[in-house]
Each structure stands twice: as structure tokens, then as C-alpha cells.
SEDO-765345 format. One record per residue (C-alpha): residue number from 1; residue in three letters; x, z, y. Coordinates in steps of 0.2 Angstrom, whole numbers, plus 5000, padded with zeros to 4 digits. Layout:
residues N
+-----+-----+------+------+------+
:   k :   r :   xx :   zz :   yy :
+-----+-----+------+------+------+
: NUM : ALA :    X :    Z :    Y :
...
+-----+-----+------+------+------+
END
This chain:
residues 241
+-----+-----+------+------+------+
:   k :   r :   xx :   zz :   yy :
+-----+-----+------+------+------+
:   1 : UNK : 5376 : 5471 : 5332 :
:   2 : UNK : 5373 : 5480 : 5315 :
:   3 : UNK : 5373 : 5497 : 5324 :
:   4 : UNK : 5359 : 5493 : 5334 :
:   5 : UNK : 5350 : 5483 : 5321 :
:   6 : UNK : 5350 : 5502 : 5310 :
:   7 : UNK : 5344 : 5510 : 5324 :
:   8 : UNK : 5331 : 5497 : 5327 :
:   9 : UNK : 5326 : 5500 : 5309 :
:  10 : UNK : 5329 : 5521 : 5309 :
:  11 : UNK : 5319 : 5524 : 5327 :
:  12 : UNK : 5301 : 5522 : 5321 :
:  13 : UNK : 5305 : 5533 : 5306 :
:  14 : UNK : 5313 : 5546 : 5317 :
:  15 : UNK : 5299 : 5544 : 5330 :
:  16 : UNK : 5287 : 5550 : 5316 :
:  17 : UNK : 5294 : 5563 : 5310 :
:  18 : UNK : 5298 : 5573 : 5326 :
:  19 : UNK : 5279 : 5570 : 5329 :
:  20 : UNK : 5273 : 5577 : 5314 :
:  21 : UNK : 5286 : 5592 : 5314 :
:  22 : UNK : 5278 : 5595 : 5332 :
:  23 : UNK : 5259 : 5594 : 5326 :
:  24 : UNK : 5264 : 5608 : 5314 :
:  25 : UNK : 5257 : 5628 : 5320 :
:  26 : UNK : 5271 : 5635 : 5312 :
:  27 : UNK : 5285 : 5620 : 5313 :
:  28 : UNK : 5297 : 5622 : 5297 :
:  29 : UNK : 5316 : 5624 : 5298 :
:  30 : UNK : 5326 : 5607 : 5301 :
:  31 : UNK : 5335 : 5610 : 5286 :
:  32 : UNK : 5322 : 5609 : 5276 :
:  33 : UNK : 5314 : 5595 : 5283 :
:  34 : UNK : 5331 : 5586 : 5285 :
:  35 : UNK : 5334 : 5588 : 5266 :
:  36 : UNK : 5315 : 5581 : 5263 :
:  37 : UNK : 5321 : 5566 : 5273 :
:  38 : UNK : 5336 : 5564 : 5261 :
:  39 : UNK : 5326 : 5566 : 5247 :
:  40 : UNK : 5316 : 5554 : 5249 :
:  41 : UNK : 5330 : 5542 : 5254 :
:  42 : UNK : 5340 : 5546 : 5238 :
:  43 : UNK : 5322 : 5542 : 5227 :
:  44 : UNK : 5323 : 5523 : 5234 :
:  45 : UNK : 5335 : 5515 : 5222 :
:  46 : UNK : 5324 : 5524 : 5208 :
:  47 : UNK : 5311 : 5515 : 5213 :
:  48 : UNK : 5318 : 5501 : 5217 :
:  49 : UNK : 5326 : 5497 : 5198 :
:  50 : UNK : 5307 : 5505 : 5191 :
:  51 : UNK : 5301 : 5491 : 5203 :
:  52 : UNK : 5311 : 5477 : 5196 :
:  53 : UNK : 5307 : 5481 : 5179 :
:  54 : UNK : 5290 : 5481 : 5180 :
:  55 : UNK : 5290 : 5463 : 5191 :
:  56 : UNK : 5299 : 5455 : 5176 :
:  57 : UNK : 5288 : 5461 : 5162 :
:  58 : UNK : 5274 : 5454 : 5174 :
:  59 : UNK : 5279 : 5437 : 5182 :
:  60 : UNK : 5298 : 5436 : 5172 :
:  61 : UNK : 5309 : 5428 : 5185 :
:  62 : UNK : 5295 : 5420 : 5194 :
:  63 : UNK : 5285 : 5427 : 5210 :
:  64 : UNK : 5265 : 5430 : 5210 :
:  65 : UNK : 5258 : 5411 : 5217 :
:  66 : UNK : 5238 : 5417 : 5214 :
:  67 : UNK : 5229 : 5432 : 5225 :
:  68 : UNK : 5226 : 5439 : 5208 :
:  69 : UNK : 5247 : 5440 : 5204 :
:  70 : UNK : 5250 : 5445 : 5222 :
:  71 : UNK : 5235 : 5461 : 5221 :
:  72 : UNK : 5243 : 5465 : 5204 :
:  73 : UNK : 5262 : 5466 : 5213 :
:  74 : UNK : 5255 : 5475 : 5228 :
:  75 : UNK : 5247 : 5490 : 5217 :
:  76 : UNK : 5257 : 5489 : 5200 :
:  77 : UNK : 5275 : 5484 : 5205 :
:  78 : UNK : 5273 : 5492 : 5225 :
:  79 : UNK : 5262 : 5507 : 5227 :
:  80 : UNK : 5258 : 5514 : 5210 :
:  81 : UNK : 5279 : 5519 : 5206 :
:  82 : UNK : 5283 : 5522 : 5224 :
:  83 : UNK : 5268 : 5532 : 5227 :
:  84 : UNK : 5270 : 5540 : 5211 :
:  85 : UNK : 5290 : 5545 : 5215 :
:  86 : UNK : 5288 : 5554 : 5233 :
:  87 : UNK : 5272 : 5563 : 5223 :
:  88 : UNK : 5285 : 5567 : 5210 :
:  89 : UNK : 5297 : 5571 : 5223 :
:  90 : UNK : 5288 : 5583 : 5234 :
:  91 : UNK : 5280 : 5593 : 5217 :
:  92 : UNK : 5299 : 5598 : 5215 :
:  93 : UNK : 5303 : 5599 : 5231 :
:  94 : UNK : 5289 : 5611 : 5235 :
:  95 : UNK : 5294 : 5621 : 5221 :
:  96 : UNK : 5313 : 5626 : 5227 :
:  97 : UNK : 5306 : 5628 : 5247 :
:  98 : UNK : 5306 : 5645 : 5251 :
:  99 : UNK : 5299 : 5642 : 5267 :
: 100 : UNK : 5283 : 5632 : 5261 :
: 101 : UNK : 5271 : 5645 : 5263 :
: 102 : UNK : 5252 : 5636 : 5272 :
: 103 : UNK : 5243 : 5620 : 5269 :
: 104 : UNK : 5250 : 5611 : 5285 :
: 105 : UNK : 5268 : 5609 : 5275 :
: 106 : UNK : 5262 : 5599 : 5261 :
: 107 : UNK : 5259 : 5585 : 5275 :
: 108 : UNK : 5273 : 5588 : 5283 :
: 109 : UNK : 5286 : 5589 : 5266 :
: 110 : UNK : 5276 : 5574 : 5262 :
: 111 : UNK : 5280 : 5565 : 5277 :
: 112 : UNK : 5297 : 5568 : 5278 :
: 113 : UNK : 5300 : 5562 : 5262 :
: 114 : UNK : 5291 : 5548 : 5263 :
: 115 : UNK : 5299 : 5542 : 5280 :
: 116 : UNK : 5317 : 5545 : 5273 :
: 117 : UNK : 5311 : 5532 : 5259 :
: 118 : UNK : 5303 : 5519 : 5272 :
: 119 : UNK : 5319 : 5521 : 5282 :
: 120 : UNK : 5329 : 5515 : 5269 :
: 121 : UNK : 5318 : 5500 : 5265 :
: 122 : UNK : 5315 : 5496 : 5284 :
: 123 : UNK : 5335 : 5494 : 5284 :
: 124 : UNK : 5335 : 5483 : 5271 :
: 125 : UNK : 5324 : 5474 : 5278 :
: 126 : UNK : 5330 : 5472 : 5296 :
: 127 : UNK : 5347 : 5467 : 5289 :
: 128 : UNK : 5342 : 5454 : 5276 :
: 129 : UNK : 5332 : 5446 : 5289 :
: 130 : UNK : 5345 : 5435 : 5300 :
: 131 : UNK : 5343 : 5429 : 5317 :
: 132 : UNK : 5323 : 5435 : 5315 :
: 133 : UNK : 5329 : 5453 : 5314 :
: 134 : UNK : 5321 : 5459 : 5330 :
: 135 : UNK : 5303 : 5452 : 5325 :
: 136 : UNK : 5304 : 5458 : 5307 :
: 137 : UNK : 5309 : 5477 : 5318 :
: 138 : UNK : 5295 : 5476 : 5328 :
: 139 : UNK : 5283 : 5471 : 5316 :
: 140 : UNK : 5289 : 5483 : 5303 :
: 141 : UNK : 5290 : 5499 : 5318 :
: 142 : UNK : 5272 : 5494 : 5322 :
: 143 : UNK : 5263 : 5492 : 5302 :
: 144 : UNK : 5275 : 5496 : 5287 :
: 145 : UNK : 5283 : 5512 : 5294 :
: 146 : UNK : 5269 : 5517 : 5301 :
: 147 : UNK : 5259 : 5514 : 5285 :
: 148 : UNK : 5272 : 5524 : 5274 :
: 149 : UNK : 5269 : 5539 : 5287 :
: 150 : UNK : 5248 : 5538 : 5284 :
: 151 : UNK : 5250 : 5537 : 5266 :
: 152 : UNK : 5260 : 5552 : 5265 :
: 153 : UNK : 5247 : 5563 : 5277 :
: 154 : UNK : 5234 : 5558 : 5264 :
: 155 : UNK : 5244 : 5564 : 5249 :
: 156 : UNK : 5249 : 5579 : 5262 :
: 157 : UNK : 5233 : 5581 : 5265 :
: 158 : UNK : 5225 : 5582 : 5247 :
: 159 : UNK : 5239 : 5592 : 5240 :
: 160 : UNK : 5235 : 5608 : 5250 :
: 161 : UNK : 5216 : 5603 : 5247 :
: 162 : UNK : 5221 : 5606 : 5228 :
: 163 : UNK : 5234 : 5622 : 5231 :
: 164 : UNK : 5226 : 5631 : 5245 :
: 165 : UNK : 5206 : 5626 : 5244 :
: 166 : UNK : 5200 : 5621 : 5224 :
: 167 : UNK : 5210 : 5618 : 5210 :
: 168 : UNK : 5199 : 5605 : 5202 :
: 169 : UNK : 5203 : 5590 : 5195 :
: 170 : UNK : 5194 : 5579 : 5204 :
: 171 : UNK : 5208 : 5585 : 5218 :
: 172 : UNK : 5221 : 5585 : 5208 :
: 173 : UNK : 5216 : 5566 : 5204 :
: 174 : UNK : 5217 : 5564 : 5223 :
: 175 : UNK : 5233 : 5566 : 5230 :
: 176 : UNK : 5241 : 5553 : 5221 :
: 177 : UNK : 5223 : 5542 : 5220 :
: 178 : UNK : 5218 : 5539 : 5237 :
: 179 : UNK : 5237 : 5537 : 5244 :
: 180 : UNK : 5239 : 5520 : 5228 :
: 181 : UNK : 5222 : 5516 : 5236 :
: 182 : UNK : 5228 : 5512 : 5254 :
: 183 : UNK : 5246 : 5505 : 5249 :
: 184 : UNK : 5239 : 5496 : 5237 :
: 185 : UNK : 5225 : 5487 : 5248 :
: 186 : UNK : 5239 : 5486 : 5263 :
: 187 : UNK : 5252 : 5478 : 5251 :
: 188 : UNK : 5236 : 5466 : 5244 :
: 189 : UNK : 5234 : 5461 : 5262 :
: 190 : UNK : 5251 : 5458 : 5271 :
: 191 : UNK : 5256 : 5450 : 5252 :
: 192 : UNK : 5241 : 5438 : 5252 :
: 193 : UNK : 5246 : 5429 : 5267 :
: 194 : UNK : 5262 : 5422 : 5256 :
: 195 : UNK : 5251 : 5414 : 5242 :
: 196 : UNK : 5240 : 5408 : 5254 :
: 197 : UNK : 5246 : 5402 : 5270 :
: 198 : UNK : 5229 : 5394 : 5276 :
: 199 : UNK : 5224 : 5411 : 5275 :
: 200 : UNK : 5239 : 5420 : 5282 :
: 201 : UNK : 5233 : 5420 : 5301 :
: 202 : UNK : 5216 : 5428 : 5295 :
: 203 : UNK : 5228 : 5439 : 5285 :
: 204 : UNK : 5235 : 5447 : 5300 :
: 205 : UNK : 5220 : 5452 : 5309 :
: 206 : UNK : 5213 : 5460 : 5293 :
: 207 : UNK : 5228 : 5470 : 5291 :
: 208 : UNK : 5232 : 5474 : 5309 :
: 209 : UNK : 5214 : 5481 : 5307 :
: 210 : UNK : 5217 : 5491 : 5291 :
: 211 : UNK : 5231 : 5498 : 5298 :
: 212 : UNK : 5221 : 5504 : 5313 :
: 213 : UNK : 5205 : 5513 : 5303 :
: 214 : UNK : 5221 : 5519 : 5293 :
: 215 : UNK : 5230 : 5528 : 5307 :
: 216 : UNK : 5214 : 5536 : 5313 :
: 217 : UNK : 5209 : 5543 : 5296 :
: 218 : UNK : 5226 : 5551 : 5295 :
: 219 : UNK : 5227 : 5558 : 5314 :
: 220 : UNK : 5209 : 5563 : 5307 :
: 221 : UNK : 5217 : 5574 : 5294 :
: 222 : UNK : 5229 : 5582 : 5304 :
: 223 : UNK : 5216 : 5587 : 5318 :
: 224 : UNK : 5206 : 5595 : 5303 :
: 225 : UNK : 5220 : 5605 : 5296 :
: 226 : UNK : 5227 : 5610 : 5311 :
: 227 : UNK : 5209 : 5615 : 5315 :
: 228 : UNK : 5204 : 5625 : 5300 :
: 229 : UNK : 5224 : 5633 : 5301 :
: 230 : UNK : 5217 : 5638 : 5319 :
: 231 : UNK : 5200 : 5647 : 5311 :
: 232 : UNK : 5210 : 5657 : 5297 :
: 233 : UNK : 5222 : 5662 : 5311 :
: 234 : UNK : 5206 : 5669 : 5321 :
: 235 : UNK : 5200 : 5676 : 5307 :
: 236 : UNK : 5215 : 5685 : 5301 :
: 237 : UNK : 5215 : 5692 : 5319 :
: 238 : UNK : 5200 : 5697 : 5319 :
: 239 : UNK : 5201 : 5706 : 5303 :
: 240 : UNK : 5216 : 5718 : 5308 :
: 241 : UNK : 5208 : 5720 : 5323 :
+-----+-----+------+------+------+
END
């Protein structure tokens, strides 16, 4: 049974990541994507014990009871230090890759490490959840997986904007910015619904709709940099013809 709970809890992760390593023009090495993966699964116990201390200097013991406490968890305790440690993560790991070389990797580095650290939290989550293991797998395969993916296209995405396009700081501000922004306003839903239970039902549609807008503007980003990768190929092309 615990065999095919992990894999329940691995699939969506692996799922990902072979279709981002296919949307790639010049797909990187396995090796290298495969040591992204474990980077970003080795970064979850990090976070996890940053996590930990900032809860108990914020709610002590306790748990958030208030929309307010459960906002404050979702971006201070959730997104800011887990964002904050793949960003972390892929600066050094983009730094020792010889083979990251076009704007297309950062996204795809970034995914790869964020999907090795979703896939370590999706286990825990499937295997702490008892006899409610295969709707806590669905559900998780369907919005928190797939929300860890989305996040890391948007820091992808902005990274190579800073490296490859303009060095400003207003993109530098960016890649970790706009990534904070939509875990924290997906953790601020899904957590709301536990404070507020009349609420929860409504809770569920919103995020069910976030998650949507969310997946389109990350396919959104990928079309455009596979896109503009596609004109500075013709280009390049065109100039040694």
C-alpha cells in the first residue's frame, strides 16, 4: 500500500517535469535536471525547520484562528522562505551548470527544483493523511503540485528576463516578487477555508479558479519564450546566411 501511495504522490511531480524538459528547444541533459530535482528535494528540511521557527515566533504553539493569522502564515511562514530557498537554490545551482547557456533553462532548472521540493511535501502529505490518502492525492495532483510547477515558470521566467534581456532592478525585484505573490495569495486561499468553515465551500471555487488564471499565465510564459527563442534562432540564421 505505501508503494503505491508514493507513487500516487511522485506521478504529478514526474508528469511536470517531463513536460517542461519536452517544451524546452534545446532540452538539457538528464543529469543535470536530475540533480535539479535532488536539489530541490534536499532544500525541504531547510525549509521546513526555517518554517517552524518563524510559526512559533508568530502564533507560539497555537495555529492562526483569524483570516488575518492564516494570510500572515500563507506568505510569512509558507511562501516567502520556500520561495526564497528554490530562488537561492537555482542562483547556485545556475552558477556550477555548464550546460545552462539560453533563457529557456532558467525555467526549466527552476522547475525541476521546485518539483523535487513539492515531491517531497506531497509524500508527506499523502502518507500522514490515513484512510483519506487517495483524495488528499488527487486533490494535491490537481492544485498544490501543479501550483509549485506555475510558481517556478514565473521565477524561470523573470530570471532570464533579468540575465538575458535587462539587468534592472525592477527585474531583479521580480523573480522572487511575483513567485511570493501567487503562493502567497494560493496558500491565503486553500488556508482560509480552515479558519472559516462557512466559508470553506466558496473557498474552493475561488482557488480552483486562481489555480486556473494561474496555469494559463504560466503556459503563457513558456509560449513567449519558446517564441522569442524561435525569432533569435531565425535571426541568427539569417545573419550567417
Amino acid at each position: 500500500m505505501y508503494s503505491i501511495m508514493i507513487a500516487a504522490a511522485v506521478l504529478p511531480a514526474l508528469l511536470l517535469g517531463l513536460y517542461i524538459w519536452r517544451k524546452d528547444p534545446h532540452p538539457e541533459p538528464f543529469r543535470w535536471v536530475f540533480r535539479a530535482f535532488l536539489l530541490g528535494m534536499a532544500i525541504c528540511m531547510p525549509v521546513a525547520t526555517i518554517e517552524q521557527y518563524i510559526h512559533a515566533m508568530l502564533f507560539g504553539a497555537g495555529e492562526p484562528t483569524t483570516l488575518f493569522g492564516s494570510t500572515t502564515v500563507a506568505f510569512f511562514v509558507a511562501a516567502i522562505p520556500e520561495e526564497g530557498m528554490k530562488l537561492l537554490a537555482l542562483w547556485l545551482f545556475l552558477k556550477r551548470c555548464p550546460e545552462f547557456d539560453e533563457d529557456f533553462d532558467c525555467i526549466v532548472y527552476a522547475v525541476f527544483i521546485s518539483l523535487g521540493f513539492a515531491t517531497v511535501e506531497n509524500v508527506g502529505y499523502v502518507l500522514t493523511s490515513g484512510e483519506g490518502w487517495m483524495g488528499t492525492a488527487i486533490m494535491r495532483a490537481l492544485l498544490a503540485v501543479p501550483g509549485h510547477y506555475a510558481f517556478a515558470i514565473l521565477m524561470g521566467f523573470y530570471y532570464a528576463v533579468y540575465l538575458f534581456v535587462d539587468k534592472s532592478r525592477k527585474n531583479a525585484w521580480k523573480i522572487l516578487l511575483i513567485p511570493v505573490l501567487a503562493h502567497g495569495v494560493y496558500d491565503s486561499i486553500a488556508m482560509s477555508g480552515g479558519v472559516n468553515p462557512i466559508a470553506a465551500s466558496v473557498c474552493t471555487l475561488v482557488l480552483v479558479y486562481f489555480c486556473i488564471k494561474l496555469q494559463k499565465e504560466a503556459s503563457r510564459k513558456i509560449t513567449d519564450m519558446v517564441a522569442q527563442n524561435k525569432r533569435n534562432e531565425a535571426k541568427k540564421n539569417l545573419l550567417g546566411a
